[in-house]
C-alpha positions as CSV (number, residue, x, y, z in Angstrom):
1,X,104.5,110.5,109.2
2,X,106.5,112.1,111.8
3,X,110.5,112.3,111.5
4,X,111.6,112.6,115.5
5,X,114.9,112.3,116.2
6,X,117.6,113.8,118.2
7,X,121.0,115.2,116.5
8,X,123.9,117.4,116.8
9,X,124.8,120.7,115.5
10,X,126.3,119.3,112.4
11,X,123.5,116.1,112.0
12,X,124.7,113.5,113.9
13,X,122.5,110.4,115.2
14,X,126.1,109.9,117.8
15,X,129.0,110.5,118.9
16,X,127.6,112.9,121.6
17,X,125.5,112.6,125.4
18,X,121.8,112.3,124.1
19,X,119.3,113.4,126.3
20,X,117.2,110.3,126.7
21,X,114.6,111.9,129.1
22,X,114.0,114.4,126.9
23,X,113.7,112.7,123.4
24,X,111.3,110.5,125.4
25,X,109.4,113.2,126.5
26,X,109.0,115.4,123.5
27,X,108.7,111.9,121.6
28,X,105.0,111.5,123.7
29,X,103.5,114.7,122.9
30,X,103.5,113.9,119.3
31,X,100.7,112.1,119.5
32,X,101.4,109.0,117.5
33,X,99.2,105.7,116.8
34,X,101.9,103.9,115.8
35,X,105.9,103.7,115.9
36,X,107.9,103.1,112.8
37,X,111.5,101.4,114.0
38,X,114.4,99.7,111.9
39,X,116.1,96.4,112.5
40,X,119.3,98.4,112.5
41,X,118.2,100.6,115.5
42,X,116.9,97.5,117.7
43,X,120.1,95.3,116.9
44,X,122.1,98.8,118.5
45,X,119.0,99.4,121.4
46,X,119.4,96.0,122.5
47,X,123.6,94.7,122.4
48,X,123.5,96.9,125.4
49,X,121.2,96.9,128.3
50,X,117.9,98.8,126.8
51,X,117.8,102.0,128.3
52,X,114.1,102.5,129.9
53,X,112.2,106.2,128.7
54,X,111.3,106.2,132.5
55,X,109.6,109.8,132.0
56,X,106.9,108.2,130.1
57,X,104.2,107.1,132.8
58,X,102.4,104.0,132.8
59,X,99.2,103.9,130.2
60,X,96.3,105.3,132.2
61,X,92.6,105.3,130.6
62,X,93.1,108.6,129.4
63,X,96.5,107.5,127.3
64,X,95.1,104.5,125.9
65,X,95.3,102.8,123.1
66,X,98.8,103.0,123.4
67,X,100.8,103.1,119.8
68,X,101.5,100.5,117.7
69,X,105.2,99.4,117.4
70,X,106.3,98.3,114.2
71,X,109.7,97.2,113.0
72,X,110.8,96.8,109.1
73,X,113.2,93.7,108.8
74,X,112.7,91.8,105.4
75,X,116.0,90.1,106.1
76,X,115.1,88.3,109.1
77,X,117.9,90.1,111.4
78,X,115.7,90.9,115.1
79,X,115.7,88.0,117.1
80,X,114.5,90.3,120.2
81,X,110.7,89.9,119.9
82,X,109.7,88.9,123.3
83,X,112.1,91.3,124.7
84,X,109.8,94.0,122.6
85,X,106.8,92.3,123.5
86,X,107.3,92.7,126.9
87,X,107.7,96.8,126.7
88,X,104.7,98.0,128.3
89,X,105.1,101.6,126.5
90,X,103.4,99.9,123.1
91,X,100.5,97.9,122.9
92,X,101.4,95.4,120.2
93,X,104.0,94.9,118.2
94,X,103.9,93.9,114.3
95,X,106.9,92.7,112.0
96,X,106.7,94.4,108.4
97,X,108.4,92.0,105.8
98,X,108.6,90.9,103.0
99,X,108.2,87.8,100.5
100,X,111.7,87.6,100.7
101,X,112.0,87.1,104.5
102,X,112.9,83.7,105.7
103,X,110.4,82.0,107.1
104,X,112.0,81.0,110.4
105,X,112.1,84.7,110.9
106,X,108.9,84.8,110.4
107,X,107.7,81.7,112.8
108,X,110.0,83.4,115.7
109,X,108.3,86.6,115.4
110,X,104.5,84.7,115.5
111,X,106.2,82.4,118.4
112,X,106.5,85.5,120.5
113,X,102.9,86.9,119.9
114,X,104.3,89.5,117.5
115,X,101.9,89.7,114.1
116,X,103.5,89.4,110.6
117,X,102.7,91.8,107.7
118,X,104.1,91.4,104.5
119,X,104.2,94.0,102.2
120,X,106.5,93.8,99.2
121,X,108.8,91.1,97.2
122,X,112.6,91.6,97.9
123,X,111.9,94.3,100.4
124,X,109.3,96.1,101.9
125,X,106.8,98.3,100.3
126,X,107.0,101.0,103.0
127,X,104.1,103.0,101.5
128,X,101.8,99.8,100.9
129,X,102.8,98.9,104.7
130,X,101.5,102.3,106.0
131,X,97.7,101.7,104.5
132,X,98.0,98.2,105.7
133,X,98.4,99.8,109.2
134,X,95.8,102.4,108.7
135,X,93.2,99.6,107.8
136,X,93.9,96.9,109.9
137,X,94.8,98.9,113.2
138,X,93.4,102.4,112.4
139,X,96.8,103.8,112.2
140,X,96.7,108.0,112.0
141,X,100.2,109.7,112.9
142,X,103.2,107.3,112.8
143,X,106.6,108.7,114.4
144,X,109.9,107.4,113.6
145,X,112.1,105.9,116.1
146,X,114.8,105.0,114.0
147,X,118.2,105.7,112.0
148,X,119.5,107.2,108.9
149,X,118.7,104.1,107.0
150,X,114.6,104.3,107.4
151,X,115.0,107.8,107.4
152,X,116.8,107.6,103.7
153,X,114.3,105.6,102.2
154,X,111.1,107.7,103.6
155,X,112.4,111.2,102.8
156,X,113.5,109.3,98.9
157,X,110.1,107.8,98.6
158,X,108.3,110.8,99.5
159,X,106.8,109.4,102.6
160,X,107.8,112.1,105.4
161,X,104.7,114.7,106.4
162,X,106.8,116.4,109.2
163,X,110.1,116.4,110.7
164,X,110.6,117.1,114.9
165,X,113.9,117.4,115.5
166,X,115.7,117.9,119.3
167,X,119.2,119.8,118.5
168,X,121.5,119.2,120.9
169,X,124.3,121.9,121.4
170,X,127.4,120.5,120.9
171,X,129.4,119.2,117.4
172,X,129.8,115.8,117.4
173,X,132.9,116.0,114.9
174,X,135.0,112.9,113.7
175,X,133.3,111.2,117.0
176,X,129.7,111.2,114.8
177,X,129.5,108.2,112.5
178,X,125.6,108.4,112.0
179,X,123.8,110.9,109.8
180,X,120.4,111.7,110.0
181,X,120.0,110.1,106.2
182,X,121.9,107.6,104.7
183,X,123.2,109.0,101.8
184,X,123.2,105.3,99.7
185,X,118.8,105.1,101.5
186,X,118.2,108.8,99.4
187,X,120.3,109.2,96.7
188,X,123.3,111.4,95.8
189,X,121.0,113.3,92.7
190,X,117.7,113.8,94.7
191,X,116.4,117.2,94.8
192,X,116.4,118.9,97.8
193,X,113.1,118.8,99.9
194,X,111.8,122.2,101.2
195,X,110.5,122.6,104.7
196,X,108.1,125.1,106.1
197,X,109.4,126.3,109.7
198,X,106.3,125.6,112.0
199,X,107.8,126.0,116.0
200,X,111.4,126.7,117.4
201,X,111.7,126.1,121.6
202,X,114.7,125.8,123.6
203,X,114.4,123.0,126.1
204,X,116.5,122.1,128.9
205,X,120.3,122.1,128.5
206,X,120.2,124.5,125.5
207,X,118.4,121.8,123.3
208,X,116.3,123.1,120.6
209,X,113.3,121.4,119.1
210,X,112.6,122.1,116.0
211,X,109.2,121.5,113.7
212,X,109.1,121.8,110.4
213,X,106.5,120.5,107.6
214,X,107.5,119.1,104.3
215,X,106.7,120.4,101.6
216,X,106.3,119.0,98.5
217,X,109.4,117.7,96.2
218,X,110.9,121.0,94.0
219,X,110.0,123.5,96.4
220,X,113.4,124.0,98.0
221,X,114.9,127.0,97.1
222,X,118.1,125.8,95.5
């Protein structure tokens, strides 16, 4: 499980001009079988005009199968299926759930050819999803494309393998409402997660990508 995202200087998700290009293009060497996505980040992608990773060619036969796209939404909030559908950057889409999620949801999703997986009660079971991916679609390397809410609950349930990070220079200050964790997602007490540095490049524009694995829980050097 791959953490990619873009941030500023002092961990912001916004409030500064992202480099879309380039988070798309970093975001395809990673390799990944499968994107992991949030309702929260395609309710934001899409009540503007989705913006199109247009450095990302076309699947040839050498890129194929293209990744999976799957979005977590036990509450039933997307409503943008065929929209997401239609993206020719994925090959399928799936809707992780819940027993909890209302079945209209549900029936929308299926109406526009998306496939429902349920995984978990009140919410879901992010760690029972994963192996359900991995055996039903021969699922690898996920990469998150997502906010600090998904982001919370994977680094708090121990889920995150690596974390690829593009650092934009710039502070994003009082203007940067969006952390890179949800503080309420990982909890105030949790102990701090050590990282082992594995690359450092500067990019275009100053931006610095960073790689880092994670190491296991107690190993941060308080």
């Amino acid at each position: 499980m791959i953490l990619h995202n873009a941030v500023s200087l002092d961990g912001r998700l916004d409030g500064f001009n992202l480099d879309v290009g380039l988070y798309y293009e970093i975001a395809g060497r990673l390799g990944a079988d499968a994107i992991l996505s949030g309702s929260n980040t395609i309710l934001t992608a899409f009540a503007d005009p989705p913006v199109e990773p247009a450095e990302e060619s076309e699947p040839t036969a050498e890129s194929e199968p293209r990744p999976l796209f799957a979005v977590v939404d036990s509450r039933g909030r997307v409503t943008q299926w065929r929209q997401l559908v239609a993206v020719p950057y994925w090959r399928a889409v799936t809707l992780l759930c819940s027993e909890s999620t209302p079945r209209e949801a549900r029936s929308a999703a299926e109406a526009a050819g998306v496939e429902v997986l349920e995984a978990g009660k009140e919410r879901v079971d992010l760690a029972y999803a994963l192996r359900c991916l991995s055996q039903r679609y021969g699922v690898r390397r996920v990469r998150t494309d997502s906010g600090g809410t998904l982001n919370g609950v994977l680094l708090r349930r121990g889920l995150l393998d690596e974390a690829s990070l593009l650092i934009h220079p710039v502070f994003a200050g009082p203007r940067g409402r969006l952390p890179l964790f949800d503080r309420i997602q990982t909890g105030e007490l949790m102990e701090p997660v050590g990282l082992e540095m594995t690359s450092v490049e500067t990019l275009q524009g100053g931006v610095l990508w960073l790689r880092a694995r994670v190491l296991a829980r107690g190993s941060a050097d308080p």
